[in-house]
N, C-alpha and C positions, 0 to 999 in steps of 0.2 A: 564517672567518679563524683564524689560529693565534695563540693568547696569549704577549705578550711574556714569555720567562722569564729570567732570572738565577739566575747559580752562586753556591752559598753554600758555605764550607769553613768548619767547626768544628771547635777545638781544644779538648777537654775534661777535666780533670782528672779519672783514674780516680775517686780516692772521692766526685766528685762525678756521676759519668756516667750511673747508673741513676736516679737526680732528675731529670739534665737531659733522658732520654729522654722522662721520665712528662711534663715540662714541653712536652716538643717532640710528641709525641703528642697533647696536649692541644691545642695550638697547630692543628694539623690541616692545613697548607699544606706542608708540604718533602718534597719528595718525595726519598727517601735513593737517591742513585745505588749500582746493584750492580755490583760485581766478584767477578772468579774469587776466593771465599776460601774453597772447599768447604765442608764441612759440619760441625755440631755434633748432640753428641746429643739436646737440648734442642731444636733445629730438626726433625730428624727425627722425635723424638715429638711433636709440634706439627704436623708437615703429615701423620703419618698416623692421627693422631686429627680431625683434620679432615675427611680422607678417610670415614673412620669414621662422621661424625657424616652426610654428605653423602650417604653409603651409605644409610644408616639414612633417611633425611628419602626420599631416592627410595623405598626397603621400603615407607615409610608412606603413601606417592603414591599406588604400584600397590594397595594394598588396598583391596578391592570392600568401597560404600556396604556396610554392616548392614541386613539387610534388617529387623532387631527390634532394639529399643532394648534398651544393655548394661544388664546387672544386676548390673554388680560397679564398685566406686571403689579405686579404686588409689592411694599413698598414697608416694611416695617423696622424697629428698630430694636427689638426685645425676642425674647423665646417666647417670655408670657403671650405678646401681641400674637405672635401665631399660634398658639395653642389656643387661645380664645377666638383667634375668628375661625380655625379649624374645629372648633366642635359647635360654631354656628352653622358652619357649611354642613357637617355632617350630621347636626338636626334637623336643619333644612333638607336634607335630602332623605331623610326619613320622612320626612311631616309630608313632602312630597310625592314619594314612594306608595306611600300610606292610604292618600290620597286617589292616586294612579291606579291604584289596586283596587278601589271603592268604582272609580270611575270604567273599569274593565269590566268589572261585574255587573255594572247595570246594565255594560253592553249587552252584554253577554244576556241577560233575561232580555232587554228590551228587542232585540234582532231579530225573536221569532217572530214577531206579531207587529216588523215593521215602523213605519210612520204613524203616530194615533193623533189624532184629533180631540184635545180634549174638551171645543166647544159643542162639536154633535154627541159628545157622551153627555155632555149636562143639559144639552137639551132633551137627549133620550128619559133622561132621569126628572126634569120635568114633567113627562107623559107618564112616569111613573114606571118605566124600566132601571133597570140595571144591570152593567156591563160586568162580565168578572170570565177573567182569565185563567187557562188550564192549562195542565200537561201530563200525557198519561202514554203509556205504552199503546201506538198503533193497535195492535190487537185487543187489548181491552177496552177501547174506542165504542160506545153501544148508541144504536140507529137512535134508540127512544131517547137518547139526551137529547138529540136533535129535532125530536117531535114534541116535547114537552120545555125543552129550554133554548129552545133556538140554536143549539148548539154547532159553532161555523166553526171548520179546522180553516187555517191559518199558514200554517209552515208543518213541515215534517223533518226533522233531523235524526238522520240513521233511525233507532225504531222507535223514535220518541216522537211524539201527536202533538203540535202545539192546538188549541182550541178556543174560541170566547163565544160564553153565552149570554144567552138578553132574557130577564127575566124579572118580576115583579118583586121576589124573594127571589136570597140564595141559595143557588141548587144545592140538593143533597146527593150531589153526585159521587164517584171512587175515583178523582181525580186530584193531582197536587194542586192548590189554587197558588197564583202566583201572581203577587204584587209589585203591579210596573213602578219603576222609578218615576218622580217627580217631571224630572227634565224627558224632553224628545230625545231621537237619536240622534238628530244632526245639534244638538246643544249637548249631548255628551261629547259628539266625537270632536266639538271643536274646544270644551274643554281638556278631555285628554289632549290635542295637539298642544296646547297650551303650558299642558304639565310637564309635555314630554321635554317641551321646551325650555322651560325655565329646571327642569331636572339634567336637562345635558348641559346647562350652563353654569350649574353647582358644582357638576362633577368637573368640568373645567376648572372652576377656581378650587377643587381642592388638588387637581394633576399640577396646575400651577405653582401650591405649596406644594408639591415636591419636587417641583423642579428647578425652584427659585428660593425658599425659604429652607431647605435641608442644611447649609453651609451655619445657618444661624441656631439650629436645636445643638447640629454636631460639636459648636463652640461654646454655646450653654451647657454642654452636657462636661466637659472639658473642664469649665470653670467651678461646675457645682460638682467635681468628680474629687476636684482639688478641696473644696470645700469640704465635704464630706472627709475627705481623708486629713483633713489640717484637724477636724471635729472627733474625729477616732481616737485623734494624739493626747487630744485635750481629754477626753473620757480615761486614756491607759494611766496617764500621768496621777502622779501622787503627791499629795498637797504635805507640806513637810514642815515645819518649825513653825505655827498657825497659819497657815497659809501663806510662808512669807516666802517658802522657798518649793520649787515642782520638782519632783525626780522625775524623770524617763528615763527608763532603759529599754534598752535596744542590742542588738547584733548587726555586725559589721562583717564581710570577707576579710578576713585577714590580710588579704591582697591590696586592702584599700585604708588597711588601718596608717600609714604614713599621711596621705591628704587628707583622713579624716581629725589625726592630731596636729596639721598642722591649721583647719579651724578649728578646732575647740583652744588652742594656746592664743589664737589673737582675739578670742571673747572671757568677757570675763567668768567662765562654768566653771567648776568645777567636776571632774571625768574621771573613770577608772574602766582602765580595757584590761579584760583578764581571759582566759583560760575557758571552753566551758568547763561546767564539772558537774558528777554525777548529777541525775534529779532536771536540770536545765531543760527546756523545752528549746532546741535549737532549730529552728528554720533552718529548710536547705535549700540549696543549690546548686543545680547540677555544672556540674563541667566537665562535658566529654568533646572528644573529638568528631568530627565531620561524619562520619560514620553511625557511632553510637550517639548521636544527636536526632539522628531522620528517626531514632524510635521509644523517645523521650515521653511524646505522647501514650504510648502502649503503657509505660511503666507508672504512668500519672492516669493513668485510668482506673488502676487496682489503687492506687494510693504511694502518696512519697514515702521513700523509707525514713524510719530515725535516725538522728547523729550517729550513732554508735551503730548503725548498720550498716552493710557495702548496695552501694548501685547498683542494683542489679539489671541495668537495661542494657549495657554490652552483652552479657550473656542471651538476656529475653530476644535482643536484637538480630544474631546470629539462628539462635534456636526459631525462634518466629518464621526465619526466612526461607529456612531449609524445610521447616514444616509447611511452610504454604509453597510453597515450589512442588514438594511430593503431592502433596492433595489435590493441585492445579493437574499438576503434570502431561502435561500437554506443549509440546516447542512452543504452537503456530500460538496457543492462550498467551504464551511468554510473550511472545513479539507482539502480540496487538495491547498487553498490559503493559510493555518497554515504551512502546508509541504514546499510548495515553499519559505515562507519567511526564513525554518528555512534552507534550501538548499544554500540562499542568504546572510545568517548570516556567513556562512561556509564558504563560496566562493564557491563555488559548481554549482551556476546557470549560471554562464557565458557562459557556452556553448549551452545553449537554446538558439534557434537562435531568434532575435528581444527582446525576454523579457530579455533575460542575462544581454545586454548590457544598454535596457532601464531604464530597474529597479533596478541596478548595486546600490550597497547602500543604498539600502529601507529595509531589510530583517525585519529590528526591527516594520517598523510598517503596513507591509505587514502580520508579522505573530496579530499583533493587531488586524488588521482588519479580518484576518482570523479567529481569539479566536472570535469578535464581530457577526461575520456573525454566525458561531458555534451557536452561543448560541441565535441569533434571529431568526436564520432556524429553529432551534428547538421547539422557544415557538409559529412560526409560523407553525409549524409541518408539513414541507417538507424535504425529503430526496434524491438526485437528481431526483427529480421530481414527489417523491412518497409520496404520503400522509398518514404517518405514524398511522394515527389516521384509516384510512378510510382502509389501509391496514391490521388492527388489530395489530399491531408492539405493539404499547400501546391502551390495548384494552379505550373504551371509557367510561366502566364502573367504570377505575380507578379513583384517584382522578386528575391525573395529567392529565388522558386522556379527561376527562371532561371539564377539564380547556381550553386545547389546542382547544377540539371541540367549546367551548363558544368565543373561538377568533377566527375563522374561521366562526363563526356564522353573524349574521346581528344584529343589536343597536336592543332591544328588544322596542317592539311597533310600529318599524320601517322598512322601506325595504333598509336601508342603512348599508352597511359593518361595522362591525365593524374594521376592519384595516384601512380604509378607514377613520372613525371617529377619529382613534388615530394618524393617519398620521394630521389631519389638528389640533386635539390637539397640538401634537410637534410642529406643526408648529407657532400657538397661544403662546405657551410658549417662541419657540426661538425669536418669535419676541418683547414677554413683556419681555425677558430678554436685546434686544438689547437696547430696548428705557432706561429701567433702565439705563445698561451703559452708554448709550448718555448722559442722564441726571444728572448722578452721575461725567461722564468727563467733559460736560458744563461747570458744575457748579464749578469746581475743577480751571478749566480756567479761566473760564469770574464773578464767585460769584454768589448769588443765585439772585438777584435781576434781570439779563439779562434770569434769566430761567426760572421766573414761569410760564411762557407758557408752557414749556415743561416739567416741575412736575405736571401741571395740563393734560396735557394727560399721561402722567403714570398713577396720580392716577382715573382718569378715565378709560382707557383701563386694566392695573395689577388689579386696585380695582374690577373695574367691573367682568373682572374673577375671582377674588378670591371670589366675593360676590355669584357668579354663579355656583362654585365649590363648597363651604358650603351650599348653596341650594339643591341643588344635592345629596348632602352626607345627608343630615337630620340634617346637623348641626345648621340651620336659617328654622323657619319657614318662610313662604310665607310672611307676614303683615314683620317679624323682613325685609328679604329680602330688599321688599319693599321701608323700611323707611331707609336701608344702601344705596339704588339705589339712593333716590333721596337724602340726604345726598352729596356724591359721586359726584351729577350729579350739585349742584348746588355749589359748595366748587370748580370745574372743569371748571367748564361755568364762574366762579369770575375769575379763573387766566386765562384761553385760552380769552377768551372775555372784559376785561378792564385793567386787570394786563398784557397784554403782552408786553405791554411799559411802563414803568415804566418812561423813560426819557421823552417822550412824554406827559405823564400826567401831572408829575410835571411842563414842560416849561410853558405849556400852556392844563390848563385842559378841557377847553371846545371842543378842538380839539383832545385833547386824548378821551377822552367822544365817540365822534363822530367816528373817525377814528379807535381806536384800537377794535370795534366791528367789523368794515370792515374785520381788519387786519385778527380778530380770524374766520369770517366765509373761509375767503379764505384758510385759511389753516387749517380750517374743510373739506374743499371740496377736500383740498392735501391727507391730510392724510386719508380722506374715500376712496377714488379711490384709494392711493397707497395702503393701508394695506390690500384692500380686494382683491387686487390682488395678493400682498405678499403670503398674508393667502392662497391661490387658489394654489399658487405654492407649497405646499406640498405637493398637490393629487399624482405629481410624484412620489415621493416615493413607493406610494399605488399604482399606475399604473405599474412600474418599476418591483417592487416582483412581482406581477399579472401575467407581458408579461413571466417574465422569468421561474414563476412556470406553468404557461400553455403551453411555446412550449418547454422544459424541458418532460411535462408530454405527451406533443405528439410525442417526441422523443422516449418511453416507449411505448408509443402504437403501434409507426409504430415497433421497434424490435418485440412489441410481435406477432405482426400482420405476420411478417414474422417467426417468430420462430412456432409459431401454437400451438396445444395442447399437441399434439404429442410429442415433445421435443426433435426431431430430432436431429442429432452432424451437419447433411450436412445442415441443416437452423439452425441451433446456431451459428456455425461460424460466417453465415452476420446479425446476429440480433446482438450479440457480438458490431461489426463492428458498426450497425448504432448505439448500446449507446453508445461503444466511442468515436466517430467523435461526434456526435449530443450534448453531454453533452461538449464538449471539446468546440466544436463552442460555444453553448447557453452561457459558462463561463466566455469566453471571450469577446464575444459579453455585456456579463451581466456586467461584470467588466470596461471597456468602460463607459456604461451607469451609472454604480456605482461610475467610480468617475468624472466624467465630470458633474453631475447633483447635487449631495451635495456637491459640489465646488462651482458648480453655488448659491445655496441655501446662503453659507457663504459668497461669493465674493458678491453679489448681494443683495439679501433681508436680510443677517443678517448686512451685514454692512454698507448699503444705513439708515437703522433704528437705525443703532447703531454710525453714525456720525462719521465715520472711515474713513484717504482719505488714507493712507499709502504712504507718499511723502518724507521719510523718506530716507536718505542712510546711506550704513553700515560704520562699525568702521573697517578700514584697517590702520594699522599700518604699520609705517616703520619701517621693519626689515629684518634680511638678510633671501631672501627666499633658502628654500633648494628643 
């Protein structure tokens, strides 16, 4: 549910305003409404030091664990000082790097042809030769270089010819010529040892700043996080009697407007807490219970609702859970997703590489959805990939086994699944339940009069199914049926068909007459092509379990396929092997699918039906962050 809030306007006397901020900061409830009041410089260097610091905390993330413990203590007293010796370090360890890289490659050319002597080349060059170095493919290697240039191979690396020839002029041979480096080989390589060393001794002092210097960005960032939001306030604020006096307004929880008037009465403000009303941009805030709290996030994903709209994440909460339980549907997936959440509740998961971090904070409704899948793997009677009922586990003669087998069956009379049937039931109901809430918030909004069109398809669409469920059950005969259908049908067709404008009839009725029939078939024609494709979009569900209990169960065939009759230990081992890889993929891969699909279901068809835009922003209070 959403928290009652209240507007508060404050009138503050300049020389008293930068007190009454520090007061109202401390205060920690009012959240300062924003307007267009552009920018200060004071703001700007405040959100791009902020930036700055956020930059820097991510720099310190990606650096690889130290594989040897620092041997230097670092000693500062500011953020500044470590941001500037950290981007000397991290210069240096390019100019290094950079360096390192030049000094590889001269290896790398100087290695084929050895140790050179560059006094006998200048004495050769004296006598009037000249040395010059080649490299060519082995096989295009030709004898006559060797009879006209001297030409002496050297080294062979896989099918490449290193060569140097001696010759008075430069040969015109088909070969790469290749220019040795200045330095020898034993003065490269005692350079590179050199680099490597003073490069593993950077990267030490920058493992150092993070292992010693983090407690001082985290606090910098803290202090200039307050900064930037004291700099927000001063930008919302409105300068009032020539500057002599600031308004701010803000919103408050209702819940807090007692302690909040009891500081504003011992300063000297003037205040007014009111009502919101129409038009108000009110920040929200959620407050639900323990339950509808674990899926706060899902509803802040699409977006907050507005004041005047209902929470709709109780509902998303429930609905989410049932739908990724069917899509999983799998017990054994349940239990080893109940395990990880409770691993996550603990702090324990973090070190699973990708899920630790992703799902860092979810444990309470990971293990939810784990209890959810548990218990619909089971009445769908699969066990990673084993059909409990077909495996005799719960033989079928029981009563429970009978049940499971009747749900795994097909609609009697029919060739269609019965999971299949109760996927697009669900899907029926979640959508007469969205229209209800459309209709129940319309009307709460705008009065009943702008909504009989849209009570007259509720009670056509809900009525209809309900009339079609007590048929069903033997609770209406066929004739009783009947005579609720067209009842229903015509009580439906009054308010979609000449009630849908009300303002239009009355101006002028002969044009409401005319037009508002228009009005109702076109958005007869809306709602039949949306809903029936809505409706359609719940086979996933039914398709979703299907894909995952079948290559689940073919994961189980290919182990037993290699395991044999036999029961060998030397083919158990990789049958082992392929059900745990095979079930471990299918889980994951399944879990993907389970929640990216009844996301869709809620973001998409439950709240395109249920008139939800979620345009909403939240309720951030100024107060001093820690």
């Amino acid at each position: 549910m959403i928290t009652k809030m209240k507007k508060v306007d404050l009138l503050v006397f300049h020389q008293e305003y930068d007190e009454f901020l520090n007061q109202l900061q401390a205060l920690g409830v009012v959240h300062i409404q924003e307007r267009e009041s552009g920018t200060s410089e004071e703001y700007e260097q405040a959100k791009a030091q902020q930036e700055q610091y956020a930059q820097f905390v991510k720099f310190l993330d990606k650096l690889p664990v130290g594989e040897q413990p620092v041997n230097k203590t670092l000693s500062f007293s500011s953020a500044d000082e470590v941001l500037a010796y950290t981007d000397e370090q991290v210069n240096q360890e390019s100019e290094l790097q950079r360096q390192l890289d030049g000094v590889n490659r001269d290896l790398e050319i100087a290695e084929p042809f050895g140790e050179f002597d560059t006094e006998k080349a200048e004495g050769l060059a004296a006598l009037g030769y000249q040395m010059n170095f080649y490299s060519c493919s082995a096989a295009m290697f030709k004898d006559e270089w060797a009879e006209t240039y001297y030409a002496t191979p050297v080294a062979q690396k896989d099918s490449t010819l290193y060569f140097v020839t001696f010759s008075a002029e430069k040969p015109a041979i088909d070969a790469e010529n290749i220019v040795l480096p200045a330095k020898s080989i034993t003065a490269l390589q005692a350079q590179k040892t050199e680099l490597e060393q003073s490069l593993a001794q950077v990267k030490q002092n920058i493992q150092a700043v993070n292992e010693q210097c983090r407690p001082i960005i985290e606090k910098a960032q803290v202090v200039n996080k307050n900064a930037l939001q004291l700099s927000q306030v001063h930008l919302n604020s409105q300068n009032m009697a020539g500057d002599k006096l600031k308004l701010v307004e803000g919103w408050i929880p209702a819940e807090n407007e007692p302690q909040v008037k009891a500081m504003l009465e011992e300063s000297s403000v003037y205040y007014e807490i009111r009502e919101p009303q129409a038009g108000d941009n009110v920040p929200i805030k959620f407050n639900n219970g323990k339950l509808s709290k674990m899926y706060e996030r899902l509803t802040k994903m699409y977006g907050f609702p507005t004041y005047n709209e209902w929470d709709p994440t109780p509902i998303v909460g429930i609905f989410f859970t049932l739908f990724f339980a069917i899509c999983m549907g799998d017990c054994g997936y349940g239990i080893l997703i109940t395990l990880y959440g409770i691993l996550d509740m603990k702090g324990k998961a973090k070190s699973i590489p990708i899920l630790g971090e992703m799902l860092e904070g979810c444990g309470s409704m990971i293990v939810a959805l784990g209890l959810a899948t548990t218990v619909i793997g089971f009445v769908l009677g699969t066990f990673f990939g084993i059909n409990i009922v077909e495996a005799g586990w719960i033989p079928e003669t029981t009563a429970v086994g009978s049940v499971l087998a009747w749900l795994q069956g097909n609609v009697p009379g029919t060739t269609y699944s019965i999971q299949m049937a109760a996927a697009i039931c669900i899907g029926v109901f979640h959508i007469c339940l969205a229209l209800v809430v459309k209709a129940l918030l319309y009307t709460k909004k705008e009065g009943f009069k702008s909504q009989i069109s849209t009570w007259g398809w509720v009670l056509l669409l809900v009525g209809g199914v309900i009339t079609g469920v007590l048929f069903l059950a033997g609770a209406l005969s066929q004739e009783a049926m009947t005579m609720v259908l067209i009842g229903i049908g015509a009580v439906s067709a009054l308010a979609i068909y000449f009630l849908n404008n009300l303002g239009r009839l009355a101006k002028n009725p002969i044009a409401g007459i005319l037009i508002n029939p228009l009005a109702g078939l076109y958005d007869t024609y809306n709602m039949a092509s949306g809903l029936m494709g809505d409706i359609l979009s719940y086979i996933r569900l039914y398709a979703l379990c299907l894909a995952g209990g079948m290559l689940g169960g073919a994961f189980n065939m290919i182990g037993d396929m290699i395991r044999g009759d036999e029961g060998s230990i030397v083919l158990l081992i990789p049958a082992i092997l392929i059900y745990v890889v095979g079930h471990l993929f299918n889980l994951l891969m399944s879990a993907i699918s389970a929640f990216v699909h009844p996301l869709r279901l809620n973001f998409v068809e439950y709240f395109k039906n249920a008139g939800y835009d979620g345009k909403g922003h939240a309720y951030n209070p100024f107060e001093v962050k820690k």
